[in-house]
PLY file of the C-alpha trace (Angstrom):
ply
format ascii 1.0
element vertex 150
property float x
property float y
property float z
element edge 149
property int vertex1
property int vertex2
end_header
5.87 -0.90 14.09
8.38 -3.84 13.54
11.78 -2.89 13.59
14.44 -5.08 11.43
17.59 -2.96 12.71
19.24 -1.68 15.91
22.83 -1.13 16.92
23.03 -0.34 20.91
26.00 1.90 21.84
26.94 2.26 17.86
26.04 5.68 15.75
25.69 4.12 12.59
21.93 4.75 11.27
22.52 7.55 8.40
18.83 8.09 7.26
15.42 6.89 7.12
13.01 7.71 4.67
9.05 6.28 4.61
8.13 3.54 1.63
6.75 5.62 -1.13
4.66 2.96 -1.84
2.57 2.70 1.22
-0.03 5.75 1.71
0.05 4.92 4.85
3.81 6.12 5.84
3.95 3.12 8.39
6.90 1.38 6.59
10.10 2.66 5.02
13.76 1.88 5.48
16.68 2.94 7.47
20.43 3.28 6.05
23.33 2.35 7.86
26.45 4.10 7.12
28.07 0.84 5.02
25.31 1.29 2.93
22.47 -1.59 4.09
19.22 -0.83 3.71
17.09 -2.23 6.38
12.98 -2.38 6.31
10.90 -1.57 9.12
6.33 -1.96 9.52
6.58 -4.37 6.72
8.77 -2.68 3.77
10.21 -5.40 1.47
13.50 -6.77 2.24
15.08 -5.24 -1.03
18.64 -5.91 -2.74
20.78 -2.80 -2.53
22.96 -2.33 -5.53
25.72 -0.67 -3.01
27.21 -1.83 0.50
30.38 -0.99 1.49
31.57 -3.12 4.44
33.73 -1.76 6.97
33.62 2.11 5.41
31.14 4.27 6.65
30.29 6.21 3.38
26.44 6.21 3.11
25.03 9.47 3.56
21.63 9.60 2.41
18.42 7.52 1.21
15.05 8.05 -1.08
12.04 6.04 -1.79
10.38 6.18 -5.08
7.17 3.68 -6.08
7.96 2.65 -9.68
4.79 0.97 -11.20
3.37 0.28 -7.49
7.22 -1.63 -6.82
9.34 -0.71 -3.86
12.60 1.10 -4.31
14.58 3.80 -3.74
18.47 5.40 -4.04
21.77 5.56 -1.53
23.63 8.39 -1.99
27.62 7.81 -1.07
29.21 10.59 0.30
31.68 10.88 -2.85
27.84 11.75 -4.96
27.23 8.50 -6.49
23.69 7.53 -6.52
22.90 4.18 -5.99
19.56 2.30 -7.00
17.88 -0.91 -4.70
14.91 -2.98 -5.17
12.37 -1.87 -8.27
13.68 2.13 -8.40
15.37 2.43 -11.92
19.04 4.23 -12.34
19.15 7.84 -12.67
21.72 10.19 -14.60
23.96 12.34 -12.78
26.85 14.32 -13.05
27.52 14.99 -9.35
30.53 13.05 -8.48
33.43 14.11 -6.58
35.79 11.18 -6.36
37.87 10.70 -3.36
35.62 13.86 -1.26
33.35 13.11 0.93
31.22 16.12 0.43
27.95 14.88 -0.60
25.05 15.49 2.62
22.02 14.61 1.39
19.32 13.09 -1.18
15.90 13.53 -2.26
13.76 12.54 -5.17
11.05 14.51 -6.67
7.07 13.38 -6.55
6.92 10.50 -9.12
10.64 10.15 -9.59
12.43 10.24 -12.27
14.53 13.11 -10.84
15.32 14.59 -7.86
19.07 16.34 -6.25
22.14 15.43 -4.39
22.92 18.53 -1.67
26.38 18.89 -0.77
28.01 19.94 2.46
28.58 23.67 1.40
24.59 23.49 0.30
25.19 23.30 -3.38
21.74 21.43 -5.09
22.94 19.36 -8.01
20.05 18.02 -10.31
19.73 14.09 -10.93
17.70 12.51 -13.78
15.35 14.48 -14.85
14.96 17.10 -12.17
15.34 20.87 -13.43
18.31 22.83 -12.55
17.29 25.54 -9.67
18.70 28.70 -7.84
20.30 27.87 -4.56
19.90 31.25 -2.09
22.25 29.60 0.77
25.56 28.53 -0.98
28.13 28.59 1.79
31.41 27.93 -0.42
34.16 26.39 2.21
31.86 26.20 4.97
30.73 22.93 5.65
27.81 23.03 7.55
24.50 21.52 5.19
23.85 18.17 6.75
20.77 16.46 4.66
17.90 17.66 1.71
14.24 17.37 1.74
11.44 17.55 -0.86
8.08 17.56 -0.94
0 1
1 2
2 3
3 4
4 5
5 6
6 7
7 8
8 9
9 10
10 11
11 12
12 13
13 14
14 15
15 16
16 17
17 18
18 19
19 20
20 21
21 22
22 23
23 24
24 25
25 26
26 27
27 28
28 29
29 30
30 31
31 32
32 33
33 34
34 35
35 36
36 37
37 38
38 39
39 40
40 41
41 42
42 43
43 44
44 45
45 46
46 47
47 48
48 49
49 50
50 51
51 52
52 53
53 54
54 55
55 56
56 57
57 58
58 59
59 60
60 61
61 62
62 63
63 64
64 65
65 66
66 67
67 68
68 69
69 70
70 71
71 72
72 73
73 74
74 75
75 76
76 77
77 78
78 79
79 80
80 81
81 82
82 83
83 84
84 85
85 86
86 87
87 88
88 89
89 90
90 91
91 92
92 93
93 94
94 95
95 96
96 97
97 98
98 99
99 100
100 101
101 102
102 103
103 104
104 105
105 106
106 107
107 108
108 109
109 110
110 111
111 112
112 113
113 114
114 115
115 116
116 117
117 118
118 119
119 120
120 121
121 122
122 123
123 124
124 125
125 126
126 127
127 128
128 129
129 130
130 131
131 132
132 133
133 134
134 135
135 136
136 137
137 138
138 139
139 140
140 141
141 142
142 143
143 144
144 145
145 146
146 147
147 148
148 149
């Protein structure tokens, strides 16, 4: 596997996640915490619609295959979610501006939806994923570090 990013001595990388459009799971992309989006095992090189130089405020990424085209969302850590390459924008209401609360992201099977956790393990719904019951809500405590769906 080719790798397109690597920062010796520097804790940057924020999140991988696998190209939804390869069945083969040998390519994806890693975040860094200014928000680039760097391929690896020959994902696209794809334009991120976020990057925030100098402020480490990327906390999470998705891929999503939208009509066989590479893409996939950047979550900030203030909730906004953040298209790049072919992945389409998706509603939200989760923002908390000037907080940097938001852990993690993942997108549902398909797309289309999918939910921002944040650091007190609250699941808030994004385009057109259902609303569901949260059993570990830890109000004040911030200890929830990322989400995963499958």
């Amino acid at each position: 596997m080719n790798a397109t990013s690597y920062w010796p001595r520097w804790d940057i990388a924020r999140g991988i996640t696998l190209n939804a459009c390869d069945a083969t799971g040998h390519s994806g992309w890693v975040l860094d915490g200014w928000g680039g989006v760097h391929p690896f095992g020959g994902a696209a090189l794809l334009n991120a619609s976020s990057y925030w130089p100098g402020w480490d405020i990327a906390r999470g990424i998705a891929s999503v295959c939208t009509n066989g085209q590479q893409g996939g969302y950047v979550l900030d850590g203030w909730g906004g979610v953040h298209p790049f390459g072919a992945a389409p924008p998706l509603a939200t209401t989760t923002y908390w501006r000037g907080w940097d609360i938001a852990r993690g992201l993942t997108v549902l099977p398909g797309g289309g939806g999918g939910y921002v956790v944040d650091g007190w393990g609250g699941f808030h719904p994004i385009g057109s994923a259902p609303i569901v019951d949260n059993p570990v809500y830890t109000p004040g405590h911030n200890v929830v570090r990322g989400a995963a769906a499958s």
